[in-house]
C-alpha positions as CSV (number, residue, x, y, z in Angstrom):
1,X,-89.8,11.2,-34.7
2,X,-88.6,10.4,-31.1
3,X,-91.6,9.4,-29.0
4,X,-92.5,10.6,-25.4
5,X,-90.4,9.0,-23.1
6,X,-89.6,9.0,-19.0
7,X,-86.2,8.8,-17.8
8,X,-84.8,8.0,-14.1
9,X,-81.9,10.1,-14.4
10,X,-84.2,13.0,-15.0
11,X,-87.1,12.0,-12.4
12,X,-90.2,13.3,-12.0
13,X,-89.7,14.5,-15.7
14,X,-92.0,13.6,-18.8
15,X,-90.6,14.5,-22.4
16,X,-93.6,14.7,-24.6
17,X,-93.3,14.6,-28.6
18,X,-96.3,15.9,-30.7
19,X,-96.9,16.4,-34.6
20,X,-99.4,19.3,-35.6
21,X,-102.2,16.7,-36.1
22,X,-102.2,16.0,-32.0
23,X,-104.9,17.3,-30.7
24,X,-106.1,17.6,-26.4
25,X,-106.8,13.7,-26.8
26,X,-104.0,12.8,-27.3
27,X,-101.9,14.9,-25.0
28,X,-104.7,13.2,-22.2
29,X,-103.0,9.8,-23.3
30,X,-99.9,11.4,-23.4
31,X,-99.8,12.9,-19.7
32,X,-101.2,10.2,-17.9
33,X,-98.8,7.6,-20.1
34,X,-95.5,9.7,-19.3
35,X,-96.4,10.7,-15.8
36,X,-97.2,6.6,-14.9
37,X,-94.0,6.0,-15.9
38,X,-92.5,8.4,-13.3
39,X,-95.3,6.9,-10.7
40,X,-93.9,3.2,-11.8
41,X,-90.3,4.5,-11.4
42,X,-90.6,5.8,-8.0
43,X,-92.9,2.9,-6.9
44,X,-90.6,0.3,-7.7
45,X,-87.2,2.0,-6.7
46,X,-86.1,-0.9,-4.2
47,X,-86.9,-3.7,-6.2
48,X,-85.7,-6.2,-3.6
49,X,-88.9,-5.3,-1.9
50,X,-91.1,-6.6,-4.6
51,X,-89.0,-9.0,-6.7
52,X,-87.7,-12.1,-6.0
53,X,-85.6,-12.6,-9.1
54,X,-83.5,-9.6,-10.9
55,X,-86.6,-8.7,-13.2
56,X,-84.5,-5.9,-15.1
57,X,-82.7,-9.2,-16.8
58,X,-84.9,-11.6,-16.9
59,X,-86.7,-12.1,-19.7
60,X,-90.2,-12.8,-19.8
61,X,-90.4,-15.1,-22.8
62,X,-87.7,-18.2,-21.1
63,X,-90.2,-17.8,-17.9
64,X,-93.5,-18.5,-19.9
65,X,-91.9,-20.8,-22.4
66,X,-92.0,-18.1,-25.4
67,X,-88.1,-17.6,-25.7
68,X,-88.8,-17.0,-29.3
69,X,-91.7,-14.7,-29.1
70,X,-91.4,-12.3,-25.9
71,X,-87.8,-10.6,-25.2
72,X,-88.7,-8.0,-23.0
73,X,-87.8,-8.1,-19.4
74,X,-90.1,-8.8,-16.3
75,X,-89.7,-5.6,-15.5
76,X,-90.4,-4.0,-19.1
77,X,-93.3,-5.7,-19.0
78,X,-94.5,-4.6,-15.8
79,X,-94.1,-1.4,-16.6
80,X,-96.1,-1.3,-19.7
81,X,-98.8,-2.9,-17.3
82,X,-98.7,0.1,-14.8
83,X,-99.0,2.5,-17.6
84,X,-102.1,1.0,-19.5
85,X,-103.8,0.5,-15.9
86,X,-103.8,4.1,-15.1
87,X,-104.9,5.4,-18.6
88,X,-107.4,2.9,-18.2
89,X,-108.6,4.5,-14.5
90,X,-109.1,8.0,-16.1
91,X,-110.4,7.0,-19.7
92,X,-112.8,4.8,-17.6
93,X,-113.7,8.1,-15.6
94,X,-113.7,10.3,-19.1
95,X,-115.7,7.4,-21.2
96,X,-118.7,7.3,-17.7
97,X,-118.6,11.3,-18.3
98,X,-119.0,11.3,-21.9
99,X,-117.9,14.9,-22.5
100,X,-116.2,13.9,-26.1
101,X,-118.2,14.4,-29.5
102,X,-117.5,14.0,-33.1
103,X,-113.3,13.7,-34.0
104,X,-112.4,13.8,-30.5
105,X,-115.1,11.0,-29.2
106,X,-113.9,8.7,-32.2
107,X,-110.1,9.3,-31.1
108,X,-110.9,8.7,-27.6
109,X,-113.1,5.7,-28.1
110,X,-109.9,4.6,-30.5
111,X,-107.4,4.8,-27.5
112,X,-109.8,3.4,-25.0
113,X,-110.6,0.5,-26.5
114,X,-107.0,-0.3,-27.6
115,X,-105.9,0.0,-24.3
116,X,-107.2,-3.6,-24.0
117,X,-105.1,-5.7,-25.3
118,X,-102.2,-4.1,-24.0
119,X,-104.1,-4.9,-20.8
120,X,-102.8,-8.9,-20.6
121,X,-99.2,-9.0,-21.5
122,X,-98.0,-12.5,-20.8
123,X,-97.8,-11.4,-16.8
124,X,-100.5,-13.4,-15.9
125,X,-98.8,-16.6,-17.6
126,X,-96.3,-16.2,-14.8
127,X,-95.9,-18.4,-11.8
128,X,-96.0,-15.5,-9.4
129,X,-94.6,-16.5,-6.4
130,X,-91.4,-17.3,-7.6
131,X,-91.0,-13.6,-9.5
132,X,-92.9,-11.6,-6.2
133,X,-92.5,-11.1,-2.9
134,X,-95.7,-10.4,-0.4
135,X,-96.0,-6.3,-1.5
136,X,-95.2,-6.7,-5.1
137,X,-97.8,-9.1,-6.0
138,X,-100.3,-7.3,-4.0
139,X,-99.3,-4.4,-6.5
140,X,-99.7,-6.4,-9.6
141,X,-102.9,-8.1,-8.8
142,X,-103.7,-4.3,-7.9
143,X,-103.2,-3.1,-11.9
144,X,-104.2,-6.6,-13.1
145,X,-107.4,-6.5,-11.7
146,X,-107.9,-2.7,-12.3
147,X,-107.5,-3.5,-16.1
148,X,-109.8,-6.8,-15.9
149,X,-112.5,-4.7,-14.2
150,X,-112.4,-1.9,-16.3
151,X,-112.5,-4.2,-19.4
152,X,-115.8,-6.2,-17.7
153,X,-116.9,-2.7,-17.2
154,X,-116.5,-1.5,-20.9
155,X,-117.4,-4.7,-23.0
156,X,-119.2,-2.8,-25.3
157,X,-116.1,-1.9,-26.7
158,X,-114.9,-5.2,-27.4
159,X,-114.6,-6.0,-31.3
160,X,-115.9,-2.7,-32.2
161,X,-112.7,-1.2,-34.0
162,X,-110.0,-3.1,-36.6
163,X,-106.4,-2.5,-34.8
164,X,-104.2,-4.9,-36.9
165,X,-102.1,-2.1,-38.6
166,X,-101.3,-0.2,-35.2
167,X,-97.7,-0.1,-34.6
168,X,-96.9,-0.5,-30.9
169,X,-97.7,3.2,-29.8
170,X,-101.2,3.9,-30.9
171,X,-101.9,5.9,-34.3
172,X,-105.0,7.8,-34.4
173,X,-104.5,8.2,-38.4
174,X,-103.4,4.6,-38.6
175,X,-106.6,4.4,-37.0
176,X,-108.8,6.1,-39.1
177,X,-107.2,4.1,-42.0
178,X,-109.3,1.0,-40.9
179,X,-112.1,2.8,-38.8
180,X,-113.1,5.8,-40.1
181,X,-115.5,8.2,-38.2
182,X,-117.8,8.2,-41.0
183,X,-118.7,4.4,-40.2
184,X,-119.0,5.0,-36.5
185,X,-120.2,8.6,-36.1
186,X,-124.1,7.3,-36.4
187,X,-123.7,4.3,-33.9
188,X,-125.1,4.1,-30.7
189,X,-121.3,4.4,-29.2
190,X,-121.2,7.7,-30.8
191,X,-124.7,9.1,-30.4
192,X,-124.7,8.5,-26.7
């Protein structure tokens, strides 16, 4: 199955991929993921304004001393951190609302929760002022401290689900294998 994807040579365009299972949780993720992406793409068009290396080929793993562990580019990188920040803005808003109940709360809660630790991505490891200029670290601190404060804000969420089989997109019924609703549905998370 191809998964939702962003391209530049088709801007301001989101390809989204669903199975039957998907339900409008998921297509929440899905939007806000796809249309960051664009948001990211547009943000970042002259790079020379933010970077002060070529972060499309630099890998982020040689700058933090983890050649063998991280291989994705600066950039790569920065763009994953973009994305989770603004899922995080408007799950934070949907969680403070708490309009979700039953399937849909427990799939929410799910995607919320695993949004954190996508929220520190070796970024943070970097020395910054030898990767940004002035206007793109202001941006980065921006979505780093957007995701810090949202995670402060949210702590009960911390430790509450298992996600050690989740593949790099999140799986709802990969999910469920390790959390089932039945375990969670009577919790003070849910009932709320």
């Amino acid at each position: 199955m191809q998964l939702g994807f962003v391209t530049i040579q088709v801007h301001g365009t989101s390809f989204i991929t669903t199975i039957p299972e998907n339900d409008e949780i998921f297509f929440i993720e899905e939007i806000i993921h796809q249309c960051s992406h664009n948001t990211f793409n547009s943000l970042f068009f002259n790079k020379d304004d933010y970077f002060k290396i070529d972060v499309e080929n630099t890998i982020l793993g040689t700058l933090i001393g983890k050649e063998d562990r991280e291989i994705r580019t600066v950039y790569s990188v920065l763009h994953g951190l973009c994305t989770v920040a603004k899922r995080f803005e408007a799950f934070h808003i949907l969680y403070k609302k708490n309009i979700f109940r039953g399937k849909q709360k427990h799939e929410f809660l799910g995607r919320f929760a695993d949004l954190r630790k996508r929220s520190k991505l070796g970024l943070e490891l970097l020395n910054h002022s030898s990767v940004f200029t002035a206007k793109g670290l202001e941006i980065y601190n921006l979505l780093d401290q957007t995701c810090t404060d949202i995670c402060n804000a949210t702590k009960e969420l911390e430790g509450i689900f298992n996600f050690s089989n989740q593949p790099s997109e999140f799986s709802y019924k990969k999910f469920c294998e390790l959390n089932p609703l039945s375990k969670f549905e009577h919790t003070e998370l849910f009932i709320n």
